[in-house]
C-alpha positions as CSV (number, residue, x, y, z in Angstrom):
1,X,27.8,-56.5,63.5
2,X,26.3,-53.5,65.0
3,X,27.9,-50.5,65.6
4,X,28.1,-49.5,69.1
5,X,26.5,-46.4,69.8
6,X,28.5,-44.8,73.0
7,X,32.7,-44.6,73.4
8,X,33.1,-47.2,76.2
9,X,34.9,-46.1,79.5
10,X,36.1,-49.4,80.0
11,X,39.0,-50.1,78.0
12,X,40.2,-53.3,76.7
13,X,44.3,-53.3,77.7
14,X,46.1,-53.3,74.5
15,X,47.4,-57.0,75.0
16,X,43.9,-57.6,74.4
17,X,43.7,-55.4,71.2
18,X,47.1,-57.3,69.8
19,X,45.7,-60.8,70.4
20,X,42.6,-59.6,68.3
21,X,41.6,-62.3,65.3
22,X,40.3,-60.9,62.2
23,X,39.4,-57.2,61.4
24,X,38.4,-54.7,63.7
25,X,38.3,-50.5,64.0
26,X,39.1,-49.1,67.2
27,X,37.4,-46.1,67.3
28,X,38.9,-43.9,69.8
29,X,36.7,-40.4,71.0
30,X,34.4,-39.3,73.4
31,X,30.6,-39.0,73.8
32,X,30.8,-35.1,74.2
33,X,33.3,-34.7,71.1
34,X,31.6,-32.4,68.2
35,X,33.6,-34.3,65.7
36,X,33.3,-37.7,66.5
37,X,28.9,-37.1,66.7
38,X,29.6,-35.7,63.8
39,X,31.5,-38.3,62.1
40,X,29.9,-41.1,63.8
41,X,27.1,-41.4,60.9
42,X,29.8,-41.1,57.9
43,X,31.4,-44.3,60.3
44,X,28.4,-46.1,60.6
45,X,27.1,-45.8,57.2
46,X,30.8,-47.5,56.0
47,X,31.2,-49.8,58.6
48,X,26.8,-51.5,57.6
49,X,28.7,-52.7,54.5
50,X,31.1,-54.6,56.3
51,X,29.5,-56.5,59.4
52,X,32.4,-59.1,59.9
53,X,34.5,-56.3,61.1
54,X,34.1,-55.4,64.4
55,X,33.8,-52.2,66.0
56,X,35.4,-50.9,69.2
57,X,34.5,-47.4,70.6
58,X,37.1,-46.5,73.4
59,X,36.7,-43.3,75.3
60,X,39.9,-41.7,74.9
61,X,41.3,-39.0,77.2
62,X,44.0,-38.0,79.5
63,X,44.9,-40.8,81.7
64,X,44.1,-43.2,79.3
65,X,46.7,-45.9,78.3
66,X,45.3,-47.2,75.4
67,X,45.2,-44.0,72.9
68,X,48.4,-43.2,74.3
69,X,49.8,-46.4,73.0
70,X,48.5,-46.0,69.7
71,X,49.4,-42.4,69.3
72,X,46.0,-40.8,69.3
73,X,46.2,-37.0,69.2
74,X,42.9,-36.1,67.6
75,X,39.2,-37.2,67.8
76,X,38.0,-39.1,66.4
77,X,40.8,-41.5,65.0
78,X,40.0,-44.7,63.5
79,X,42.7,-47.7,63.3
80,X,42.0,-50.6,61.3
81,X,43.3,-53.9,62.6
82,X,44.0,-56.9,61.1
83,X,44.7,-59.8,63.8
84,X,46.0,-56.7,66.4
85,X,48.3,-55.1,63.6
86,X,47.2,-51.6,62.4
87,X,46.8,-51.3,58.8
88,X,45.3,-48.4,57.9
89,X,44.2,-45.2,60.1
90,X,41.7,-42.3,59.5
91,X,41.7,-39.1,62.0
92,X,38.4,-36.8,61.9
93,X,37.1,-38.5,58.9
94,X,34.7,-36.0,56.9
95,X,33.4,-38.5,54.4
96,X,31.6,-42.1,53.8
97,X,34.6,-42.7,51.4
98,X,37.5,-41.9,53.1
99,X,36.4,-44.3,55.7
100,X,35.7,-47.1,53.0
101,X,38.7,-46.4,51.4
102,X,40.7,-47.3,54.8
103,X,37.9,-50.3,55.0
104,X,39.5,-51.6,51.6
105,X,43.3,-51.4,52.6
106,X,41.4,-53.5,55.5
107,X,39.9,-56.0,53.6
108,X,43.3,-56.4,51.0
109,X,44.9,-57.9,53.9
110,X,42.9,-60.8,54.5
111,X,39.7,-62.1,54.4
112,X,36.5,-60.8,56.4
């Protein structure tokens, strides 16, 4: 699947996130964030080896229900989602490996 390139400012409600089948990575930032265009290539690069996974940019934000549900304090932070369950989070990842390392823990709970 290809990465998306822009944080949407639409946002899925998170019934929608919970009902979710299979593996995704919200992805939780904003376009003008320093640290999420930086860590956006580390994300991409990880997420090309697993296209089965899907990947949800969410503008996050004050006002904004979704990151507040999960918790989100920094940007960017990743959560890894098995059929809507978190299994694995990454905040202001700095590397290709810590990304694939949360894309593991992903893939140890179920199939692709």
């Amino acid at each position: 699947m290809t990465a998306p390139s822009a944080y949407a400012t639409e946002q899925p409600a998170r019934a929608e996130i919970d009902a979710l089948t299979g593996a995704a990575v919200l992805d939780f930032g904003t376009n003008w964030c320093g640290h999420c265009n930086g860590a956006a290539p580390k994300v991409n690069e990880a997420l090309a080896a697993h296209p089965a996974v899907r990947h949800i940019k969410v503008e996050d934000g004050s006002g904004r229900p979704l990151g507040r549900s999960f918790g989100v304090k920094l940007w960017p932070t990743l959560v890894f989602l098995r059929d809507g369950r978190e299994v694995a989070r990454v905040v202001r990842p700095t590397s290709v490996q810590t990304v694939a390392d949360a894309l593991a823990q992903l893939a140890g709970t179920g199939a692709e």
